[in-house]
C-alpha positions in Angstrom: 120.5 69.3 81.9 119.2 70.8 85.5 119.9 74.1 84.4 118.3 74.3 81.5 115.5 73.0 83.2 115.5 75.7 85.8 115.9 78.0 82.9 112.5 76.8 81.2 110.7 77.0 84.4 111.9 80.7 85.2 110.5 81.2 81.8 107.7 79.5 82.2 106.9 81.8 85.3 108.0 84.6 83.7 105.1 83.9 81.2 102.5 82.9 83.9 102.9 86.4 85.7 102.5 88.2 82.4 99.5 86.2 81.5 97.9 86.9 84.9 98.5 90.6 84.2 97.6 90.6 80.6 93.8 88.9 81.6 93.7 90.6 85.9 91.3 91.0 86.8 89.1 88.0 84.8 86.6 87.3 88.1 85.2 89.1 91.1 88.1 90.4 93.8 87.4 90.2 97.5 88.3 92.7 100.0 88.8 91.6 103.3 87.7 94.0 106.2 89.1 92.8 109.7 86.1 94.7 111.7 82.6 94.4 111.7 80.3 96.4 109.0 80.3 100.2 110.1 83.5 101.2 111.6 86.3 103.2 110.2 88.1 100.5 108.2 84.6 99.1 107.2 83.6 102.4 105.7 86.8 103.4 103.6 87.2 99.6 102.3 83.3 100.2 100.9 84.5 103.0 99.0 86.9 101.7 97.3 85.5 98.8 96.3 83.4 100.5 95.1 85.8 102.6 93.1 87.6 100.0 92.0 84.9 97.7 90.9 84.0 100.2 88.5 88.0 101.0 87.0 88.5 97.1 87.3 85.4 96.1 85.1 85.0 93.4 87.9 83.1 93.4 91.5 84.9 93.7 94.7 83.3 92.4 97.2 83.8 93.1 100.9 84.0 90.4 103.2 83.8 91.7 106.9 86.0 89.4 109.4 85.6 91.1 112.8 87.4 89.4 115.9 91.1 89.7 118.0 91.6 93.2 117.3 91.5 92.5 113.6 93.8 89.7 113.5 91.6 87.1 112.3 90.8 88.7 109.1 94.2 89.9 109.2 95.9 86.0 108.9 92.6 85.0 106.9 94.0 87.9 104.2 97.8 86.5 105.1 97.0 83.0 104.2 95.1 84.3 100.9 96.2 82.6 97.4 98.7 85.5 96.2 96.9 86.3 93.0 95.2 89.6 93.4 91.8 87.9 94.0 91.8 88.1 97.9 92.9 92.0 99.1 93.0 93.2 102.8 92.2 97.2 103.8 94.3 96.9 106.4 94.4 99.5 109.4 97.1 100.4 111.7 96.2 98.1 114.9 96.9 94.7 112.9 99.3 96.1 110.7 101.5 98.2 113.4 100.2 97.7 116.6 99.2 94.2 117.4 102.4 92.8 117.2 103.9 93.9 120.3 100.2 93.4 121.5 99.6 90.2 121.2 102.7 87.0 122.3 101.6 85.1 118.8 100.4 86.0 116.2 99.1 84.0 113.3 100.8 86.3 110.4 104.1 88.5 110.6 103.1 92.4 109.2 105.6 93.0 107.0 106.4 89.7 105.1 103.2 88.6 104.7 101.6 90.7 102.9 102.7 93.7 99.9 101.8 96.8 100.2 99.4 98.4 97.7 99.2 102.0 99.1 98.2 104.2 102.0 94.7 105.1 101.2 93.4 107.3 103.9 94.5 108.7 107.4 92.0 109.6 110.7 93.1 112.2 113.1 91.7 111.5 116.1 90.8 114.5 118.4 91.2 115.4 122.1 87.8 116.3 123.4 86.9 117.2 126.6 84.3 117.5 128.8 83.0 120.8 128.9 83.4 121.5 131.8 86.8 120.8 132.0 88.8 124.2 132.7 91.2 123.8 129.7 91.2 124.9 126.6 94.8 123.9 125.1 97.4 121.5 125.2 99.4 123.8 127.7 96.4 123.7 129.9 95.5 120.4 129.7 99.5 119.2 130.6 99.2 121.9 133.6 95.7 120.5 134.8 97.3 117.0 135.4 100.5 118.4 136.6 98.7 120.1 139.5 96.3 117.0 139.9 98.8 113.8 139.3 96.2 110.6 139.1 92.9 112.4 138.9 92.6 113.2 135.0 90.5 109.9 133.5 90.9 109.1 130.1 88.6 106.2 128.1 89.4 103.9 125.6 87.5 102.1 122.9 89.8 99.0 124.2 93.6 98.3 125.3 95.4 98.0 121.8 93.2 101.2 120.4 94.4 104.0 118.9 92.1 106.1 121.8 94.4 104.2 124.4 97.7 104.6 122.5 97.1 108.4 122.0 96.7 108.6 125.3 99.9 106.8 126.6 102.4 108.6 123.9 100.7 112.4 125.6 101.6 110.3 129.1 105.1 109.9 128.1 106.4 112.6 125.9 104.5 115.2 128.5 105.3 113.1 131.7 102.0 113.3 133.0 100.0 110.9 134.7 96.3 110.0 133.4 94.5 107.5 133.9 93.3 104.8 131.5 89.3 103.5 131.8 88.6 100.9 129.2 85.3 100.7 127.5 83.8 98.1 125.3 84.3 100.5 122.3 84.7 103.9 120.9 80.9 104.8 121.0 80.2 104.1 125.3 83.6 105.3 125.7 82.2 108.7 124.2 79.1 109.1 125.6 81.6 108.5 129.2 83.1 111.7 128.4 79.5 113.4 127.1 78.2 112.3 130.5 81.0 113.3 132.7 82.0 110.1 134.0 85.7 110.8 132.0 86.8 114.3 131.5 89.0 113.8 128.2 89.5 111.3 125.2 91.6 111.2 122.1 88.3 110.0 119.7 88.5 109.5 115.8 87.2 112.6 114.0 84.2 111.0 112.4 82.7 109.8 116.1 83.9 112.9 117.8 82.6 115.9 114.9 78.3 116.0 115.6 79.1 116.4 119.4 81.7 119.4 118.9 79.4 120.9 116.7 76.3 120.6 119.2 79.1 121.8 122.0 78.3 118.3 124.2 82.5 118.1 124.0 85.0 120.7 123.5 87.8 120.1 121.3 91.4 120.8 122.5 93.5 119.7 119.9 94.2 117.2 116.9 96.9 114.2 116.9 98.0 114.2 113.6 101.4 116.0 112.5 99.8 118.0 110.4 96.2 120.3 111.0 92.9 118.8 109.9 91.1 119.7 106.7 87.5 119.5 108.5 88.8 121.8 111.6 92.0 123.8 110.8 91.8 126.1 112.9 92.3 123.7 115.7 96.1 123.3 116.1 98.0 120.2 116.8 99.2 118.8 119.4 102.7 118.8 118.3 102.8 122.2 117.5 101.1 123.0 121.1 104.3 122.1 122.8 104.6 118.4 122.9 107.6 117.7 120.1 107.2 114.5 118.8 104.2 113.8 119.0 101.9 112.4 116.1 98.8 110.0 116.4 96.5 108.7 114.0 94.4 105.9 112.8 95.6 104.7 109.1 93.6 102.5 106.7 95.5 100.7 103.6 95.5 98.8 100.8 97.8 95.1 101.1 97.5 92.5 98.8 99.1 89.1 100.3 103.0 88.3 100.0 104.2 86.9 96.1 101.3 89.0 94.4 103.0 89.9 91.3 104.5 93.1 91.2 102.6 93.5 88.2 99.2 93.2 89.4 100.3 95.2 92.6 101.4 97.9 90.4 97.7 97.9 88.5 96.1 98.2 92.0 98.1 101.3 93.6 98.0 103.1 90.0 93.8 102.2 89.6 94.3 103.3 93.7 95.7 106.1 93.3 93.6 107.5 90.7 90.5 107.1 92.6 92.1 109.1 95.6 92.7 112.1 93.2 89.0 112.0 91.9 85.5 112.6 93.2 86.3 110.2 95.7 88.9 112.6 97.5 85.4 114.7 98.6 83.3 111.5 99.7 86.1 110.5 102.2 87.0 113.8 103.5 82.9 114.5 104.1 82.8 111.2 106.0 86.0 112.6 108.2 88.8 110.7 106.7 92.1 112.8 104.6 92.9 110.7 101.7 96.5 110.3 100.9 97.7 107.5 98.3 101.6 106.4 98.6 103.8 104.3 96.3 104.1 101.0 97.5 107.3 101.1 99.1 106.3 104.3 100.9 103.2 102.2 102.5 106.3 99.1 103.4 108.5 102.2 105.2 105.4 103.5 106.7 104.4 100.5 108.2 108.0 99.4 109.5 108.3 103.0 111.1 104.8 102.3 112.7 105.4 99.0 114.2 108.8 100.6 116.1 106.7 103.4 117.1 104.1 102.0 118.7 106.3 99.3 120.0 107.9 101.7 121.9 104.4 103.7 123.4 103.6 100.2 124.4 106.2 99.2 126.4 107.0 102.3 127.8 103.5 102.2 129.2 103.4 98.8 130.4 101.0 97.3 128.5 101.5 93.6 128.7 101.0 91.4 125.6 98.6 89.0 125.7 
């Protein structure tokens, strides 16, 4: 008699989930943002939302929760009623980086949430002062060779992707720079403008107006691959240092037990969006779109996580 029991309530399931895909989405969606309004992750969750509220038929509605690095919005989205109501646009410090950051943390990265797709990707780019007698990768590497201790680099903070660029061109170089943290990306930049650093690895959005008014000079990009808004400025990977890729990533997670059905509507609806009008917005605002399968955002993440894991510990940063 248990089993057929357990039978009716598998199929009873069975018809909940279809009935929740059939009528998704039937009220407004929220997107939680882990960072105050403006920033990176800020701006590309606005955009979809946008987007999405309009191929949805239903508002999303960004909800900024700012604090720890992003893990507070990050465990608020965690905790979230798996139904495709609450959403997170996640970025790569809570989703990669924090965990080998922080001793506890109040959600786990990978099971707690299910990947929708990899919406967008930041390269950030090594500036440097100009008066900085390098103008490549090779010239930089010899620089701090010849002067062990004395090249400054600034951070927007200690998990950061500005600090963790820094640390993987320390290791996979063997160099020696020194960190100076800032209370964010914008006084960590004007540092550099002012001379008080000579170099930083800044996001391309921040860094672009003050290349183009040659207040910073740029040296190279992080990414694997060259930037759309300056390719003729090469990698650093493919300026000597194998290995290397850096860059700040923004996705799409829904909380763990969404049903694969509704997950599937939002990386299709996703997906779409990123191949449309919207590919020009993001790119003019300094981000390269890019729009994964689900499991290719899960493998992503997990290769992240062990990446970073590594920079940090081979740095010394201590978890806190």
């Amino acid at each position: 008699m248990s089993k057929v029991f357990a039978v009716m309530a598998a199929v009873c399931a069975m018809a909940g989930v279809v009935h929740a895909a059939d009528t998704y989405p039937s009220r407004p969606i929220r997107m939680i943002v882990a960072y105050p309004p403006g920033g990176g992750t800020d701006q590309v969750g606005r955009v979809l939302a946008d987007q999405l509220t309009m191929t949805l038929g239903q508002n999303v509605v960004v909800d900024n929760r700012g604090g720890a690095t992003g893990n507070i919005g990050t465990e608020l989205a965690a905790r979230a009623v798996p139904d495709g109501y609450t959403l997170l646009m996640g970025n790569v410090a809570p989703n990669a980086v924090n965990v080998s950051l922080f001793k506890k943390l109040g959600f786990d990265p990978v099971k707690d949430f299910a990947p929708v797709s990899l919406v967008a990707v930041t390269p950030n780019i090594l500036v440097a002062h100009p008066s900085m007698p390098v103008k490549t990768i090779k010239e930089l590497i010899a620089y701090a060779k010849a002067k062990p201790g004395t090249l400054n680099f600034p951070s927007a903070g200690v998990g950061r992707s500005s600090r963790l660029a820094g640390e993987m061109l320390k290791s996979l170089a063997g160099i020696s720079m020194v960190h100076i943290p800032f209370k964010g990306g914008g006084p960590a930049l004007v540092a550099v403008i002012a001379g008080e650093v000579q170099i930083m690895f800044a996001t391309m959005p921040a860094a672009m107006p003050h290349v183009k008014s040659g207040k910073v000079k740029p040296v190279a990009v992080t990414t694997a691959k060259r930037s759309q808004a300056m390719p003729e400025l090469p990698t650093i990977a493919e300026s000597g240092v194998k290995g290397y890729e850096a860059s700040t990533w923004y996705g799409l997670l829904a909380p763990a037990r969404t049903p694969p059905v509704i997950v599937t509507r939002l990386h299709a609806d996703t997906v779409k969006i990123l191949a449309g009008p919207t590919r020009q917005r993001l790119e003019a605002q300094g981000f390269e779109p890019e729009g994964g399968t689900p499991a290719e955002f899960a493998a992503y993440i997990k290769t992240e996580i062990v990446k970073w894991a590594k920079v940090i510990k081979e740095a010394g940063i201590p978890a806190e």
